[in-house]
N, C-alpha and C positions, 0 to 999 in steps of 0.2 A: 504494500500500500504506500502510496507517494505521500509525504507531507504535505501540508499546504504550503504556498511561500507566504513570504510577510509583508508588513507595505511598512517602509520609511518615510518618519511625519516630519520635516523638520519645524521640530518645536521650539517656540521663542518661550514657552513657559506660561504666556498670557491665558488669560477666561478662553477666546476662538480653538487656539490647538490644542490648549487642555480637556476641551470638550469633545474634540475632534477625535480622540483618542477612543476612550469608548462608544463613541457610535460607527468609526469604523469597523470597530470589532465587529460590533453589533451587525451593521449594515454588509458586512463580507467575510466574518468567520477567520479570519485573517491574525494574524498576530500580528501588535504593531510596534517598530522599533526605535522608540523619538530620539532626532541627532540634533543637537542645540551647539551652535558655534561662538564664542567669543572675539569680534573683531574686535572687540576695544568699545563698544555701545553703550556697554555702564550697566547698570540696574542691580539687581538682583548677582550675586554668586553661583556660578552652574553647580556647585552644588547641593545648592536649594533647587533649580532648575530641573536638576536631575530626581530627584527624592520626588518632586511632585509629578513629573512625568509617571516616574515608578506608581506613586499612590491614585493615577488617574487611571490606571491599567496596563503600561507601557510593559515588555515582556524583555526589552530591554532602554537603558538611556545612557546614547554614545556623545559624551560631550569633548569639545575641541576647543584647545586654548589656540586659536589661528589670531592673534592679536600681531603676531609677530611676521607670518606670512602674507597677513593681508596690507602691513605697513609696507614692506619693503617689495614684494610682488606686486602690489598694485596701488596701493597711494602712491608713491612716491614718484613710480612713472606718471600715476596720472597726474599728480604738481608738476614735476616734469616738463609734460607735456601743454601744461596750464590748460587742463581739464575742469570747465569750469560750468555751471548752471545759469544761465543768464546771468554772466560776464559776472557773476559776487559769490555763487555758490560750489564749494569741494564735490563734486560725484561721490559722495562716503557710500550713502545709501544705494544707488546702481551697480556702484564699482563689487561690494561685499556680495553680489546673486551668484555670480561667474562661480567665487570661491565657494560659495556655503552648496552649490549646485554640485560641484566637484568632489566636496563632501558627502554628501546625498548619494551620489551615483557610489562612490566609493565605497559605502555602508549600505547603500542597497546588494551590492557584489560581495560582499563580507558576510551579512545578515542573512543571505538566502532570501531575498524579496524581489519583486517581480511587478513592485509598485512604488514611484514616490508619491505622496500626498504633499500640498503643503497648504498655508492654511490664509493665504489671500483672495481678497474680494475682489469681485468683477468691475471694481474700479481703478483705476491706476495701471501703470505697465510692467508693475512685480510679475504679474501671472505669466505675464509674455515672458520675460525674462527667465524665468524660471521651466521653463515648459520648452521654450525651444533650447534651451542649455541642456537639461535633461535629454530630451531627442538626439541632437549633434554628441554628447557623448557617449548615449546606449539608446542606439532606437528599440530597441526591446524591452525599455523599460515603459511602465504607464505612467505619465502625469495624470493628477486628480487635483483636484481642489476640493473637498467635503465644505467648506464653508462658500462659495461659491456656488457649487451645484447643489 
C-alpha cells in the first residue's frame, strides 16, 4: 500500500496558515509539513512559530534561519543594482518569494509531498510569485492556495 504524500504550507505563523493547517488535513487527508523562513522580518521567534504550527496539527515544522542568505544573495544585488519600488522603496518583500519558494520546493522533495500550499489572497502579486517559482523549479509539484480558493 503507497502512502499518501504531504502538502508543504509555508507558514508565516499568523491566524490564515494556522488555520490552513487543519483544514487541509481535513479537506485532503494529507499530512501537512509547515516551513517558516526567517529573512530578517522581525516578529515572533521561529521557535514559537514552530510549536504553534506543531499545536495546529502540522506533522512536521521545518524552520530556516535564511537571514543571512537572503542578505547577501539577494539584497545586496538588489541595492546593487538600485532595485527600487517607485524610485523610495527596497524590493524586501518580492525579492524574499524566489528564496522562501526554493525552500518550499526543497522541503516538498525532503518531506515526500507532492503539494505546496501557501497561504495568500487573490489580491496582490504574492500568488503569482509564488506559483510560477514553484512550476519553473518542479513542474510536478501542485501550487494551492486554501485561503484563496
Amino acid at each position: 500500500m503507497t502512502s499518501k504524500k504531504r502538502i508543504v504550507l509555508a507558514y508565516s505563523g499568523g491566524l490564515d496558515t494556522s488555520v490552513a493547517i487543519p483544514y487541509l488535513k481535513e479537506q485532503t487527508g494529507q499530512d501537512v509539513v509547515a516551513v517558516s523562513l526567517n529573512v530578517g522580518q522581525g516578529g515572533e521567534a521561529l521557535e514559537v512559530i514552530k510549536n504553534r504550527a506543531l499545536a495546529c496539527g502540522a506533522v512536521e515544522s521545518y524552520v530556516v534561519d535564511a537571514r543571512e542568505e537572503f542578505a547577501d544573495n539577494y539584497c545586496m544585488l538588489a541595492l546593487k543594482a538600485n532595485a527600487m519600488y517607485e524610485d523610495v522603496y527596497p524590493l524586501v518583500s518580492a525579492l524574499s518569494r524566489p528564496l522562501i519558494t526554493r525552500h518550499l520546493v526543497h522541503a516538498a522533495h525532503e518531506f515526500d509531498a507532492d503539494t505546496i500550499a501557501h497561504g495568500c489572497t487573490g489580491k496582490g502579486n504574492d500568488q503569482v510569485r509564488f506559483e510560477v517559482a514553484i512550476q519553473s523549479l518542479d513542474p510536478d509539484l501542485k501550487a494551492i492556495s486554501p485561503i484563496r480558493d
